[in-house]
Each structure stands twice: as C-alpha cells, then as structure tokens.
Backbone atoms as SQL, in Angstrom:
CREATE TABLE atoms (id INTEGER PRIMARY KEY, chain TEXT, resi INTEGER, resn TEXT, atom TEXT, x REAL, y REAL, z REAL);
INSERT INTO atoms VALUES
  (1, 'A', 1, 'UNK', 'N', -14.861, -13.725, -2.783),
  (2, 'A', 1, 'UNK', 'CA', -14.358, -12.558, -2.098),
  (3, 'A', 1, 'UNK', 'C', -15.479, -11.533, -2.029),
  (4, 'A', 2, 'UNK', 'N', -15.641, -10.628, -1.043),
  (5, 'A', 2, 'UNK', 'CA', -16.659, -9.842, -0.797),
  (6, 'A', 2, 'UNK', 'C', -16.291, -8.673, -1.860),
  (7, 'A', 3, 'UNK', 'N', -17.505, -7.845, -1.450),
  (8, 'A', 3, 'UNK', 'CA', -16.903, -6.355, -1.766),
  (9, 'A', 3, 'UNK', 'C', -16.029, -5.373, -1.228),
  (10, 'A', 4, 'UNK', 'N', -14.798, -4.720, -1.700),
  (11, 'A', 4, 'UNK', 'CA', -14.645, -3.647, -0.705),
  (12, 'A', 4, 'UNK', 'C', -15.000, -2.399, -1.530),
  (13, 'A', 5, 'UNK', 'N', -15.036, -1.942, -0.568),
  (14, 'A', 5, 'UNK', 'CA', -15.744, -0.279, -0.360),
  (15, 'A', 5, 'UNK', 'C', -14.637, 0.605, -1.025),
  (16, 'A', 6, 'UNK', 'N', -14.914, 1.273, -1.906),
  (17, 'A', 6, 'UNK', 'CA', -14.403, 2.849, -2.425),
  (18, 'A', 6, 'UNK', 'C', -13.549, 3.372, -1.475),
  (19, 'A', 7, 'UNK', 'N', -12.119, 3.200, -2.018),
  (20, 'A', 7, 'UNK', 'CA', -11.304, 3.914, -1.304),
  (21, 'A', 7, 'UNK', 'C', -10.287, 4.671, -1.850),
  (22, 'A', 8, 'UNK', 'N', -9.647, 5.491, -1.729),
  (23, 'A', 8, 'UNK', 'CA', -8.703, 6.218, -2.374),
  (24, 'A', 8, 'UNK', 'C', -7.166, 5.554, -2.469),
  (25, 'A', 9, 'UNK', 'N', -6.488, 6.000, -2.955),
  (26, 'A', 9, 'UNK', 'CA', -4.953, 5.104, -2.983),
  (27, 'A', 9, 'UNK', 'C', -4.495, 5.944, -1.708),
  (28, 'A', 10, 'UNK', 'N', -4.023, 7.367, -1.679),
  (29, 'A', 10, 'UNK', 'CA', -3.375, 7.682, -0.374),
  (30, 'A', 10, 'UNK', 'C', -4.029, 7.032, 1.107),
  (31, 'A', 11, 'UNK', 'N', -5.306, 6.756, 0.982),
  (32, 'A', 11, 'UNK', 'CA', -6.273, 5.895, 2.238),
  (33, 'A', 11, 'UNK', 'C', -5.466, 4.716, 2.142),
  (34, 'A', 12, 'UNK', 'N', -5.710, 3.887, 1.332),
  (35, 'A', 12, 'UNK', 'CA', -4.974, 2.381, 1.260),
  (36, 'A', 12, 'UNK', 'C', -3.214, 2.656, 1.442),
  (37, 'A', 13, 'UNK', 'N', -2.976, 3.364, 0.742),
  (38, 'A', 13, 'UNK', 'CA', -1.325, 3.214, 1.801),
  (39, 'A', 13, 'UNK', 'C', -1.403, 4.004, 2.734),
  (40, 'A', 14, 'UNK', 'N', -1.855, 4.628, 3.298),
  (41, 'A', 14, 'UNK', 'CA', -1.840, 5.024, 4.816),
  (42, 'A', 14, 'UNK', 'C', -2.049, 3.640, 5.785),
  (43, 'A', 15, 'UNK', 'N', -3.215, 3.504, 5.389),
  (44, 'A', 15, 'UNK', 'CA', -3.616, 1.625, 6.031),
  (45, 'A', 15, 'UNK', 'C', -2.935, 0.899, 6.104),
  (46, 'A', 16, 'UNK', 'N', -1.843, 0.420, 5.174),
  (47, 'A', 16, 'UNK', 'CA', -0.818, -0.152, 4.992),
  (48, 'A', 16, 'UNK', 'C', 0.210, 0.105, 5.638),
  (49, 'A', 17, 'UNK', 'N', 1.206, 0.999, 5.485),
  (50, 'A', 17, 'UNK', 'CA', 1.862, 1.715, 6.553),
  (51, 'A', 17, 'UNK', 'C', 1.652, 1.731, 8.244),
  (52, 'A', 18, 'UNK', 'N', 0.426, 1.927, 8.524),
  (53, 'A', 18, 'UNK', 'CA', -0.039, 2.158, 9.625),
  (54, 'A', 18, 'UNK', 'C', -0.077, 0.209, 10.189),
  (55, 'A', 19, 'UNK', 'N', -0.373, -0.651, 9.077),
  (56, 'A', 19, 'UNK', 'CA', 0.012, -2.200, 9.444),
  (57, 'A', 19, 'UNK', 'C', 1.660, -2.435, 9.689),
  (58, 'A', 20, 'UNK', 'N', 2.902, -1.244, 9.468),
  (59, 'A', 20, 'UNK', 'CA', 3.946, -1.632, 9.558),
  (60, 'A', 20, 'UNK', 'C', 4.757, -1.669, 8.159),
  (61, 'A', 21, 'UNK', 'N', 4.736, -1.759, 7.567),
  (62, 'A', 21, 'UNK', 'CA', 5.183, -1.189, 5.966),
  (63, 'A', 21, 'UNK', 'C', 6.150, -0.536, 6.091),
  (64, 'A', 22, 'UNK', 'N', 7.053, 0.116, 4.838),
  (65, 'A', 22, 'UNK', 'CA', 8.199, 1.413, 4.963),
  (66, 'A', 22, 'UNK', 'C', 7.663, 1.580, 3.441),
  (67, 'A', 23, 'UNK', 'N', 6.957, 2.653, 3.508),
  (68, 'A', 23, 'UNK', 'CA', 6.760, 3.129, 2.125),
  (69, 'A', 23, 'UNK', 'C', 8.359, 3.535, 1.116),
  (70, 'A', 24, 'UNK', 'N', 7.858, 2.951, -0.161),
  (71, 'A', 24, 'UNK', 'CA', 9.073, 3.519, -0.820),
  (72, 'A', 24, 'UNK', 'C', 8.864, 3.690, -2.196),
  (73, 'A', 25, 'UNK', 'N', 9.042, 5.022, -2.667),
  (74, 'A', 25, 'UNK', 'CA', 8.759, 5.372, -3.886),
  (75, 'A', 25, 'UNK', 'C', 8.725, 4.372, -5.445),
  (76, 'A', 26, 'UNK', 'N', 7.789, 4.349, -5.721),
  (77, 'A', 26, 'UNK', 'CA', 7.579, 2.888, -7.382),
  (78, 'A', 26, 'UNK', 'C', 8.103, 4.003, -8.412),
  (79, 'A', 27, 'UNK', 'N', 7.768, 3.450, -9.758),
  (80, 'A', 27, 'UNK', 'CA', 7.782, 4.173, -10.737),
  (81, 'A', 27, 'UNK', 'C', 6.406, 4.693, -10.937),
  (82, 'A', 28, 'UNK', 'N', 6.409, 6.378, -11.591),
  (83, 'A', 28, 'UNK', 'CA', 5.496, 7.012, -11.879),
  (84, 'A', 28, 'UNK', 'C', 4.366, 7.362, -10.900),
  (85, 'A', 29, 'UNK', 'N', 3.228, 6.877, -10.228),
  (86, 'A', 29, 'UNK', 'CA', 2.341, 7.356, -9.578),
  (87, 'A', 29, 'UNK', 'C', 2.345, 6.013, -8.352),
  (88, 'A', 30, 'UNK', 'N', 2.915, 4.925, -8.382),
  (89, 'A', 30, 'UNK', 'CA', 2.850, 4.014, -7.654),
  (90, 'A', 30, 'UNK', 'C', 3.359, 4.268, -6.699),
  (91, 'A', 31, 'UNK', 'N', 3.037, 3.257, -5.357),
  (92, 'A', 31, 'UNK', 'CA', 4.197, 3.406, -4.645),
  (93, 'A', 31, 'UNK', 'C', 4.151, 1.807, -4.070),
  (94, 'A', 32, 'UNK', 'N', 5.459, 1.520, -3.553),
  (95, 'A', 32, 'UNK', 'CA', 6.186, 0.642, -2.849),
  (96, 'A', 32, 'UNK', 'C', 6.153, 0.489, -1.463),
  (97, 'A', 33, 'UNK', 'N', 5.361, -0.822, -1.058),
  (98, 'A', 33, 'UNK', 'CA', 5.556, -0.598, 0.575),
  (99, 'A', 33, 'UNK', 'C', 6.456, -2.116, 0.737),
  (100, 'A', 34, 'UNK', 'N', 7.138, -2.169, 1.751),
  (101, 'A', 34, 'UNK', 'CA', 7.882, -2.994, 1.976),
  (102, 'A', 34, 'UNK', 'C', 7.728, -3.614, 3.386),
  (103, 'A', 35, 'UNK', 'N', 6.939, -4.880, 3.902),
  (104, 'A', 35, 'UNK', 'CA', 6.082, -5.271, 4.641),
  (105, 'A', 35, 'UNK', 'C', 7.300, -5.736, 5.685),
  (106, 'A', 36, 'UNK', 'N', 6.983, -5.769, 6.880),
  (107, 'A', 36, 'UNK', 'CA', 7.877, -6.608, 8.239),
  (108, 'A', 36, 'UNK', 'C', 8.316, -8.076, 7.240),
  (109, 'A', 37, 'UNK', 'N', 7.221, -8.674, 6.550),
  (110, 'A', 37, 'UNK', 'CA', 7.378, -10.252, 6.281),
  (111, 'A', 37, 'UNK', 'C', 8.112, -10.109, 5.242),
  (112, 'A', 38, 'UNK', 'N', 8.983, -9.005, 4.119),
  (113, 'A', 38, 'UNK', 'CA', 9.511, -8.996, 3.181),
  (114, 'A', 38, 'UNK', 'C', 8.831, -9.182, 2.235),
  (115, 'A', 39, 'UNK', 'N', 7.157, -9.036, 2.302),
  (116, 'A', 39, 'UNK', 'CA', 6.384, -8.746, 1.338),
  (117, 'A', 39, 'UNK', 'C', 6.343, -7.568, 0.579),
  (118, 'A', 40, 'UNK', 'N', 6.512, -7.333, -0.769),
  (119, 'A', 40, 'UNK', 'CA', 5.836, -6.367, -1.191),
  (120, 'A', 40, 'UNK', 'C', 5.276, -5.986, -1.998),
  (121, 'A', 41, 'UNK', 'N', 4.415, -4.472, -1.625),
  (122, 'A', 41, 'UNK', 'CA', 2.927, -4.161, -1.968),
  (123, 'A', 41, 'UNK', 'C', 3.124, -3.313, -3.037),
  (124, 'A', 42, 'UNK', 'N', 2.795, -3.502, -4.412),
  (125, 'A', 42, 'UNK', 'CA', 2.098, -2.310, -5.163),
  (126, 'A', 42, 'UNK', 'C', 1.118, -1.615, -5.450),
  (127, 'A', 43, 'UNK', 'N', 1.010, -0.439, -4.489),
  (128, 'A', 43, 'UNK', 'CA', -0.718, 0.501, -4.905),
  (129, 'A', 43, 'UNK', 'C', 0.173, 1.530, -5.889),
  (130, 'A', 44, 'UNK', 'N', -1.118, 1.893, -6.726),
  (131, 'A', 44, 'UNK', 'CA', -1.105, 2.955, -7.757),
  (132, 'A', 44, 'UNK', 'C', -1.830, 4.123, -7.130);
C-alpha cells in the first residue's frame, strides 16, 4: 500500500460523505458514516 498524505479527520469525513455516506454520530470523538453499500466507516 502506498503512502497517504496528512490529513485531518473532519477532511476525511467530508470526503466520505461527499462519496455518498449519511454521517452519524459514534461514541466520543468518532463518527459513523453509513455507506450506499451498507458499509460502515469508523473515523476518529
């Protein structure tokens, strides 16, 4: 796997979201995205 580049968590779920997601609140600082495919994502 390559490198990725320095990114912030609100950047990466924006990105995410913006792929179609429904953000939804995790516990504590996380959050929950909930993908078209019934995937879902945990960013901190």
């Amino acid at each position: 796997m390559g490198r990725l580049r320095g990114i912030k968590g609100h950047e990466a779920v924006r990105a995410v979201v913006r792929a179609g997601g429904v953000m939804r609140q995790g516990k504590g600082d996380h959050v929950n995205i909930k993908m078209p495919s019934g995937a879902i994502i945990t960013l901190p």
